[in-house]
N, C-alpha and C positions, 0 to 999 in steps of 0.2 A: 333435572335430567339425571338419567342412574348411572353410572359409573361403568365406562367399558370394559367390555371380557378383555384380558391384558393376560399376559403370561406370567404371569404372579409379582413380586417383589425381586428386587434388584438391589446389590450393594452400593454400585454406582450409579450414579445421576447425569446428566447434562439438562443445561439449558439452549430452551431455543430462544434466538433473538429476534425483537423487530430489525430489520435492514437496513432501514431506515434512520433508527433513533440508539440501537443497541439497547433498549427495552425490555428487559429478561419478560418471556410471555408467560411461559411456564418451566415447569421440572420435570424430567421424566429419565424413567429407568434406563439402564444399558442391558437389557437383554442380553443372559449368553444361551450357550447351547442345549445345556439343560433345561433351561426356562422354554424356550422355544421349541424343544422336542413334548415338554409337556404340554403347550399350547394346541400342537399339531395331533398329540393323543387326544386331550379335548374333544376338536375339532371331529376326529375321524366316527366319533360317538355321535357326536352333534348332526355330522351329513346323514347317517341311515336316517334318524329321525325329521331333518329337513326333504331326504326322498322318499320318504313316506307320505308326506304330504300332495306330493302330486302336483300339477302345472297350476291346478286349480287354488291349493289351499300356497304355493309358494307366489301365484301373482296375489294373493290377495294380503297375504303380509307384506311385501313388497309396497302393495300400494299403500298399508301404513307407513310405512319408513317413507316414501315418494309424502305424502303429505306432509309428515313430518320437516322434511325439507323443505318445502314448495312455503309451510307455516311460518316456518322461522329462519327464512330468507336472509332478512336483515342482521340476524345474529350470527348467523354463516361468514355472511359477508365482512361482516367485521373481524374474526376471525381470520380469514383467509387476507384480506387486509393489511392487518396487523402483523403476521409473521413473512408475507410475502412481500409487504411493499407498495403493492399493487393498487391502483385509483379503487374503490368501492365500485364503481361503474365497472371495470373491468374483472372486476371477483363475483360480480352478480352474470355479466357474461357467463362463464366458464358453469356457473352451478347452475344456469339456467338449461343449458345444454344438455349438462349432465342428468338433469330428472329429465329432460324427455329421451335420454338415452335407456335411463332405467325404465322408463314407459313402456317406450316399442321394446324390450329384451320381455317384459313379465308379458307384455300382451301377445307377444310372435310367438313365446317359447314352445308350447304347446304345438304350432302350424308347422312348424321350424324341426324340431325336433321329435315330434311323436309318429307312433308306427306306420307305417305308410306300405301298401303294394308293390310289388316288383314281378314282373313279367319273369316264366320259370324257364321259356326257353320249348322248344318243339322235343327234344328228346326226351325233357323231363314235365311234363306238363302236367303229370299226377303230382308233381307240388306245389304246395300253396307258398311265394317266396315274402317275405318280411325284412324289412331296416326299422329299427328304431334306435334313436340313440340315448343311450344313458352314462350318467353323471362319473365323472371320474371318482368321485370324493373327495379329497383336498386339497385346493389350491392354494398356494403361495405367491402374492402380488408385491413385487417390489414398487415401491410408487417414484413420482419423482417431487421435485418441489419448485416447478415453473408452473404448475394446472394442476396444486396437489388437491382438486374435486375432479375436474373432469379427466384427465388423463388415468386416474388409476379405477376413477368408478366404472369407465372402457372395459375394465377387466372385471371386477367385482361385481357389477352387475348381472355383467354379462353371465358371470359362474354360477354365481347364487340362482338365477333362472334357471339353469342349464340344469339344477339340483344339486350343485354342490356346497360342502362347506369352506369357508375364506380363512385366513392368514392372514394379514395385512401389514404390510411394513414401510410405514412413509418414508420416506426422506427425513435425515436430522434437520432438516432446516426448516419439516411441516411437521411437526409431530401433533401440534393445536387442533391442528384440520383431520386430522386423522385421529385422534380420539373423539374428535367433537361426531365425525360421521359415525365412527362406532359406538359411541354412545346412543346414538340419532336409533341406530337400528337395531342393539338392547334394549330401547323402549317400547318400539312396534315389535321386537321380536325376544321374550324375555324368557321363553320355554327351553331355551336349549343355547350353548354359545358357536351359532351358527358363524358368527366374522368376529374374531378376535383381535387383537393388537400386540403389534408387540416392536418396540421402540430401541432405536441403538444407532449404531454408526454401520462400516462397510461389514464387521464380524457378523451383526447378529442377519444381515442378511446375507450372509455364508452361512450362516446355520441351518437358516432357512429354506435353504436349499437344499440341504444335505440331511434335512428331517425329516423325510419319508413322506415329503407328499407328492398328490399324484401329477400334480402340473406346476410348472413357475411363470408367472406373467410376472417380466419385465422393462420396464424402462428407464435409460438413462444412455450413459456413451456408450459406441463402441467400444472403446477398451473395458470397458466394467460388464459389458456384456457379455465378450468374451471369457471372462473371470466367471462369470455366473453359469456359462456352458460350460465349462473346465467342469465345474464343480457337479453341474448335474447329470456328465454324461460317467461319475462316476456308480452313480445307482441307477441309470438308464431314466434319470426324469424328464421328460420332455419340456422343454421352453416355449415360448412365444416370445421376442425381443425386437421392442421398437427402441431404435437405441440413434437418434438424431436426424438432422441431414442438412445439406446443402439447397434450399428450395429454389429453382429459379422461376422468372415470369419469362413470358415470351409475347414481344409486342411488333404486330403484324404493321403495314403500311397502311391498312385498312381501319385499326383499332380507334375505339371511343378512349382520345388520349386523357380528356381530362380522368373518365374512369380509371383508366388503368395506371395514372399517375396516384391517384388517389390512393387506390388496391396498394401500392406499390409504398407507399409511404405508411400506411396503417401496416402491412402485414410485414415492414422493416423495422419499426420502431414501436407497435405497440405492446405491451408487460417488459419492456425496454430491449425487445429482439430477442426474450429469451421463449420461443418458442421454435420446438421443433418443424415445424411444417411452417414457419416464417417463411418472408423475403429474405435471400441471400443475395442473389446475383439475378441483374437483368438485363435481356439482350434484345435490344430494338435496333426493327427496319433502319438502312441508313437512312431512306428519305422523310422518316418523322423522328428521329434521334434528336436532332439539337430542343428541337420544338416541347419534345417529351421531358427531355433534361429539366427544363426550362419549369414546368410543371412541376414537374418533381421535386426540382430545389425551393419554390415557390411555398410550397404546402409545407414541406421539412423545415422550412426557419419559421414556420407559425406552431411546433410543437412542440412543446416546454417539458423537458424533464421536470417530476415533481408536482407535475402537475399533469399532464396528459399521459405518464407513463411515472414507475417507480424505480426505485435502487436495483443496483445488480444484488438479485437476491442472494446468491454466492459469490463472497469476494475475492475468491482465488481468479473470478472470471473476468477480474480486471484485469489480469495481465495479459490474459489471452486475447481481449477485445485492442489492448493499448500493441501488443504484438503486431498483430494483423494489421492494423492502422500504419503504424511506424513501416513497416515491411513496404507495404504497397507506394506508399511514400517516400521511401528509399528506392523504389525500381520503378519511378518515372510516374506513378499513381498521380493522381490532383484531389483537393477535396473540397468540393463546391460549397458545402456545407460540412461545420465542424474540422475534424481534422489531429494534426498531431497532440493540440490541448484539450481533446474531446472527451479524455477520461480523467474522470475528478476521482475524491474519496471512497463515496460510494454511488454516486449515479454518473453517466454517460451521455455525453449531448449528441444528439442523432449528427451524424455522419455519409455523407453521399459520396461517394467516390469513384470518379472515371479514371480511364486512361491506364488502369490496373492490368498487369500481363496475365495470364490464365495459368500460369504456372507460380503464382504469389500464392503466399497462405493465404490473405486474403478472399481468394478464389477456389482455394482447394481443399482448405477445411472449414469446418463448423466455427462461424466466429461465436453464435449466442449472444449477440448483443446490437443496439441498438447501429449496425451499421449497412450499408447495402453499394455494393456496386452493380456498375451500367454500363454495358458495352455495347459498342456499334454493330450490326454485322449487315453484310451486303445484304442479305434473306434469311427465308425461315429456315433453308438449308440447312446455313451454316448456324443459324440461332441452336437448331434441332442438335446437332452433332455437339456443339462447345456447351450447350446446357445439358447433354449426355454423357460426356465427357468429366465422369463424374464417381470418386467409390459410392457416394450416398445414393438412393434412390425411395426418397420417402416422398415429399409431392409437389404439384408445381402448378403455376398456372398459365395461362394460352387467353391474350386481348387482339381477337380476330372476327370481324362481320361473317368472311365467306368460310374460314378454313379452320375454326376453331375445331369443333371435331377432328376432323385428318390432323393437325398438330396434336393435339392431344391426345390421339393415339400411339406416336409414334415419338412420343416422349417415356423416357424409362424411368419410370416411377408407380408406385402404388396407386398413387390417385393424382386426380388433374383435376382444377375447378376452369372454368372458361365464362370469360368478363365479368368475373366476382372471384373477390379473397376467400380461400379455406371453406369455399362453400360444402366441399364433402364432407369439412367434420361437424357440420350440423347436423347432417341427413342420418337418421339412426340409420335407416334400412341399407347403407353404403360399406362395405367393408375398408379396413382402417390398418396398413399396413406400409411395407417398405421391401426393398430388397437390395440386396450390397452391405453396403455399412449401415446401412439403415432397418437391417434387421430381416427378421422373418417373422411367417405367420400373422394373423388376422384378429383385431377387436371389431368389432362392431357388426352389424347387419347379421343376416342371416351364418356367413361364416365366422362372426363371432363366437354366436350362441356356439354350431359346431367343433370352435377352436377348444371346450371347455365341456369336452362330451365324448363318448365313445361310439363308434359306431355297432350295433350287435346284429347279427343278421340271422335269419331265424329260418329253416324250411321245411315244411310239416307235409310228408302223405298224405293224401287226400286219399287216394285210391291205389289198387297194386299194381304196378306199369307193365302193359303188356308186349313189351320187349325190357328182360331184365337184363341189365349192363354189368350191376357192381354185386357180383354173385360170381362165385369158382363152376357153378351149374351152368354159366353161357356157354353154350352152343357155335359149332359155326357158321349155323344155320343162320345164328340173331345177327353174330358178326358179319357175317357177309350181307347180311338184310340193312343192316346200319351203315357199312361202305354204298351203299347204291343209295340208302336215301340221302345221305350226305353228299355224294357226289349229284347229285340230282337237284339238291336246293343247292349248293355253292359251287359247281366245280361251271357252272355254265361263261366264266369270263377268266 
């Protein structure tokens, strides 16, 4: 494989570890500012010639690099593996995802994106009106390193269709996986350094922001989110920031328990809770509460850290997971499963937790780790109101035969799957967002494509209009002839 476009040489290095084993995987640069600005001049060369190719010639490289993927599966996987932790089964998950995500972006881009008619309106109808949108040129994708394939190729796919050129700055704690994809598409795409690389800690993606490109697609916390907007509202660059959340389930009197015990235990404990659109908190009917518990605890002492899930890929995140535990357990909490000795060295033994107040950290912030609490509530009333009752609003899900839709409408979140886990972040054509602490703006589906584009609006005479408006030569003749037709189509209500 050829060597990624990288932002040249660095005097310092880091290593990344396995999580697991502490494993040195590899070595890589620390990126500073000047590196990174020169990446981004690169790049802004790189875009005219990527949109010059057109929908046509950018899905069809595209579908090299997607092969390229889809070929060496197996060598991905082990990578993502090896730096994250993560069972082989569950790193094939995520990259699986990820190419039919890059799929539907090269095959929509074109439908999504390209010139389209617009009605000119009765006063101006001697114009022909036009939208199409075009490519901003460079974006900059801060990644993260809980889904460092799917979560940031969200963005990079998405741009690279849209015609732009990439930036890319993984997580120090995926940098393997992020030169391995850039490498991946240096080989399908070796004319121009359309996606570069460029490797460091929280500096170099400060820099990265502050180096003149035209968009930032980020994810990670809130707090570092906010830090990334600081920085880029001071060259006016616009963001896109999915930066966590609190996901709850909501389980009706009516729901398929064993389902939604299940849902409820996979999407708590699986890449060991460190996903953003995880199970956090769950709030079931009282009249199937114990029964559902019951379930729940059932399936949770049949799944084995180290084996069904890996290490907390960042180890700072044991404190916060061992916080939350202790806290809730200090204000009356219970823990059916696991518990106050539930966090080791470096992996976490799943955790169920009732009888936790609503005002526990436990309940109020992002644990990220393999835990989940379960609370009773009279109905869906009050399930609706205590699972909105929330800063995060990234996504949730709703186990109801009759009233799944109406719940999950009127749950405040970006997206909602109903009697299935995370089902929206499969569906490419679905857009992929949050709002509150959980960020703004859109990856995926059709508002993907647009979140990494401009809109340009175009209006061409066709013919000379025989009442002229935007001329010092009107008349009051035209004037007064424009008050009566106006009043005559709108003043009738």
């Amino acid at each position: 494989m050829t060597t990624a476009p990288t932002a040249g040489p660095a005097t310092e290095t880091f290593d990344s570890l396995n999580p697991a084993t502490d494993e040195v995987i590899g070595t890589y640069p620390v990126h500073g500012a000047d590196q990174v600005r020169a990446a981004v001049g690169r790049a802004r060369q790189a875009a005219a010639w990527w949109d010059s190719l057109g929908f046509d010639g950018r899905a069809e490289r595209l579908a090299r690099w997607r092969g390229i993927l889809a070929r060496r599966l197996p060598e991905l996987c082990e990578v993502v593996s090896r730096e994250t932790g993560k069972p082989r089964g569950d790193a094939q998950l995520e990259i699986v995802l990820a190419i039919e995500h890059l799929a539907w972006a090269a095959k929509n881009a074109r439908k999504v994106l390209g010139r389209k008619r617009r009605a000119p309106g009765l006063l101006l109808a001697n114009q022909a009106a036009t939208v199409e949108y075009q490519p901003l040129g460079v974006v900059g994708v801060i990644g993260p390193w809980n889904y460092p394939v799917y979560t940031p190729l969200g963005s990079v796919s998405y741009a690279l269709a849209a015609g732009n050129a990439v930036v890319f700055k993984p997580s120090e704690y995926t940098p393997a996986v992020g030169a391995w994809l850039v490498d991946a598409f240096a080989e399908a795409v070796p004319e121009q350094p359309v996606l570069q690389l460029v490797t460091g800690f929280g500096a170099t993606g400060a820099a990265l922001t502050t180096a003149g490109v035209d968009k930032i697609a980020f994810t990670g916390s809130a707090a570092t989110g906010r830090k990334v907007m600081a920085a880029a509202a001071e060259t006016l660059t616009p963001v896109v920031i999915e930066a966590g959340g609190k996901d709850p389930v909501l389980v009706d009197a009516d729901a398929d328990l064993d389902a939604a015990a299940d849902a409820t235990v996979w999407g708590a404990f699986s890449n060991a809770g460190q996903t953003c659109a995880g199970v956090e908190r769950v709030y079931v009917h009282e009249r199937v509460y114990d029964e559902f518990v019951a379930k729940v605890v059932a399936k949770a002492r049949d799944v084995n850290p180290g084996a069904d899930y890996g290490p907390m890929t960042m180890p700072s995140q044991l404190d916060v997971v061992r916080r939350h535990i202790t806290d809730a357990l200090a204000r009356g909490g219970r823990a059916l499963v696991g518990g106050k000795d539930a966090v080791g060295e470096r992996f976490v033994e799943p955790t169920v937790l009732v009888d936790v107040p609503e005002d526990s950290a436990a309940v109020r912030e992002e644990t990220f780790g393999p835990t989940v609490t379960i609370a009773r509530v009279a109905d869906m009333d009050e399930a609706i109101e205590k699972a909105n009752d929330s800063a995060y609003g990234l996504g949730s899900t709703v186990f109801s035969r009759r009233r799944g839709m109406e719940l999950a409408r009127r749950l405040r979140t970006g997206q909602t799957a109903i009697n299935a886990p995370l089902s929206f972040a499969g569906i490419a054509a679905l857009p992929f967002g949050g709002l509150g602490d959980s960020g703004f703006g859109r990856i995926h589906g059709p508002e993907g494509l647009r979140e990494f584009a401009r809109p340009k609006a175009i209006a061409r005479q066709r013919f000379t209009a025989p009442i002229a408006l935007t001329t010092f030569a009107r008349t009051p003749r035209t004037e007064a002839l424009v008050g009566k037709l106006i009043t005559k189509l709108h003043g009738r209500r």
